[in-house]
N, C-alpha and C positions, 0 to 999 in steps of 0.2 A: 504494500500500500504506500504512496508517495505522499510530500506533506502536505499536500492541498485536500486527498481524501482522509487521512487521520483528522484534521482541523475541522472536516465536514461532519466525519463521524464523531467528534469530540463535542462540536454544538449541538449536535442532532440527540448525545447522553444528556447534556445538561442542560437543554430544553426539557428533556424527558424528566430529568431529576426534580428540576424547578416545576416542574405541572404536579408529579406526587407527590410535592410538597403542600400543594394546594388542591391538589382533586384525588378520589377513587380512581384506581388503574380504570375500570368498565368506565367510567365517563369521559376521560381520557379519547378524544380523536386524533387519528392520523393528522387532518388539519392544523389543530391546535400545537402540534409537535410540530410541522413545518412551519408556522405562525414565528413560533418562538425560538426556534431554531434559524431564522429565516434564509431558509432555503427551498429550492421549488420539488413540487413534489416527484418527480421521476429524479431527482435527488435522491430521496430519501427512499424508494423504493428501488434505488440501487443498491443500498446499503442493505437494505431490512425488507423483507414479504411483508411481511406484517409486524402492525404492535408486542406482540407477545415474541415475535422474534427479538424485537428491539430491548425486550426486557431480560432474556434469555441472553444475550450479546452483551447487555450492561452487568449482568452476575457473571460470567466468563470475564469478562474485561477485569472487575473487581478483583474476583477471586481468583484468577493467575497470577496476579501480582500479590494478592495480600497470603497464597499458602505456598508462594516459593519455595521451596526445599531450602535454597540456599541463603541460609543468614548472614547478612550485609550487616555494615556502617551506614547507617543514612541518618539525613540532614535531624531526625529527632530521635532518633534509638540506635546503638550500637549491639547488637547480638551478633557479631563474627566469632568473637570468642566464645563462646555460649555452649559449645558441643553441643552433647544428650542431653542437656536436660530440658525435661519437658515444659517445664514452668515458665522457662525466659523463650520454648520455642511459643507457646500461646499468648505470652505478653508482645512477642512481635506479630501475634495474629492482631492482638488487639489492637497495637499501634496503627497496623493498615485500614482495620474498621475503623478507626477512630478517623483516619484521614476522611475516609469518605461516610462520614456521618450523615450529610445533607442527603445524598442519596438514600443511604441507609431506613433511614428515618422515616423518608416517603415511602419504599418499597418495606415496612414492616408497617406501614398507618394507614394499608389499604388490604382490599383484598386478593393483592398480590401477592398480599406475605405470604399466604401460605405457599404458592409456587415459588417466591424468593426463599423459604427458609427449606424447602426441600433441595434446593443449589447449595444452599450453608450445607445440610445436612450430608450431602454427597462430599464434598472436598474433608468434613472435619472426619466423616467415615475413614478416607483415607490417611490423615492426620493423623487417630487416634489407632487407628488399627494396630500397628508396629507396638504402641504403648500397651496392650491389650492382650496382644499374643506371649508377652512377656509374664503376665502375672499368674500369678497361682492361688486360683480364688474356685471357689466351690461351684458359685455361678456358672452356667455354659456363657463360653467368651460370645458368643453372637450378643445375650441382655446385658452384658458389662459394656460392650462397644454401643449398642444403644442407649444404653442409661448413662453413659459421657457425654455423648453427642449431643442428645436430648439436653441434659441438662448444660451444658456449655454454650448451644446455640439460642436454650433459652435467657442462658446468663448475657449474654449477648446481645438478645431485644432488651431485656430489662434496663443494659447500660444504660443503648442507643436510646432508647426512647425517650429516658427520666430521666437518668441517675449518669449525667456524662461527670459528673462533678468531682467522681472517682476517677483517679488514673489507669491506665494499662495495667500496671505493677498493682495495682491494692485490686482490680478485678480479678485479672489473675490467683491473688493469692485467697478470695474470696471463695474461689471455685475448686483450687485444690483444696482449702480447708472443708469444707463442705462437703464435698464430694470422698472425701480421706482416698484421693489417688495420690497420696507425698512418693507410694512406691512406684510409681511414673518416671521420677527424678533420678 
C-alpha cells in the first residue's frame, strides 16, 4: 500500500472511530463515514465491501500492533528487557489499548462490542495459550485459557470504558492479583 492509500485508509479508521464515539455501529452509514472521512465513495469501497468489513480491518489494524510478539522500547513503555514474564508482556498489551482508547471506547459502547471483543478474545487466546499449557492445575486447560481470557478482556472494557484513571502497570497487577495467575511469571 503506498502513502496516499494508508492516509486514505487512516481517515476513513478515524472517521469510523469518531462516529462510534457518537452513534451505534447499526446506525452508522456508509455515507456518514465518507462525510467525515471526506473522501468519495468508490474510495472507500476500494478499501472496504462493506461496514462490518471496515470494523473487522480497524480490530486487525489494532490488534497487530498492540499483540506483537516482539517487545520494543517505544516512545511511552520500554518492555525489550522484559523476557517471560507474563505480567510486563500484558502491561505492554495495555499500553497499546490504552493508545487507542478513543476507538476503543466506541467499538465496546455499541453493539459492536460484542463482535469487537470476540477479535480481543481471539488474539489474547493466542496470548495466553503458551501461559496455560504450562501450569499444572486440576482444571482441563481448555476452562483455564477461557477463564483468563474472559476475565482479562473483560478487565479490559472495564478500564477503557470508566476507570482509564488506573495505569497499564496497576491494571495489570489488578488482574494477576485477582485472577492468582503470579504462576504465569
Amino acid at each position: 500500500m503506498d502513502r496516499r492509500q494508508q492516509k486514505t485508509r487512516q481517515a476513513i479508521f478515524q472517521a469510523f472511530g469518531s462516529l462510534l464515539e457518537r452513534k451505534n455501529f447499526g446506525d452508522i452509514t456508509v455515507q456518514e463515514i465518507i462525510d467525515e472521512a471526506n473522501v468519495g465513495r468508490s474510495t472507500f469501497y476500494t478499501h472496504f465491501e462493506t461496514k462490518d468489513e471496515l470494523l473487522k480491518a480497524m480490530c486487525t489494524e489494532i490488534f497487530q500492533h498492540v499483540f506483537s510478539e516482539n517487545l520494543k522500547q517505544e516512545s511511552n513503555h520500554d518492555f525489550s528487557h522484559a523476557g517471560h514474564d507474563f505480567e510486563k508482556e500484558i502491561t505492554h498489551v495495555l499500553y497499546h489499548l490504552q493508545e487507542n482508547r478513543k476507538n476503543l471506547r466506541g467499538l465496546f459502547s455499541c453493539e459492536s462490542g460484542d463482535i469487537f471483543m470476540g477479535y480481543l478474545k481471539d488474539y489474547l487466546r493466542e496470548m495466553f495459550l503458551p501461559q496455560i499449557d504450562g501450569l499444572h492445575c486440576r482444571a482441563p486447560a481448555d476452562y483455564v485459557l477461557n477463564h483468563a481470557v474472559c476475565s482479562f478482556s473483560e478487565t479490559v472494557k472495564w478500564w477503557i470504558v470508566g476507570h482509564e484513571q488506573y495505569s497499564p502497570e496497576q491494571v495489570a497487577e489488578f488482574f494477576m492479583e485477582c485472577v492468582s495467575y503470579s504462576r504465569f511469571s
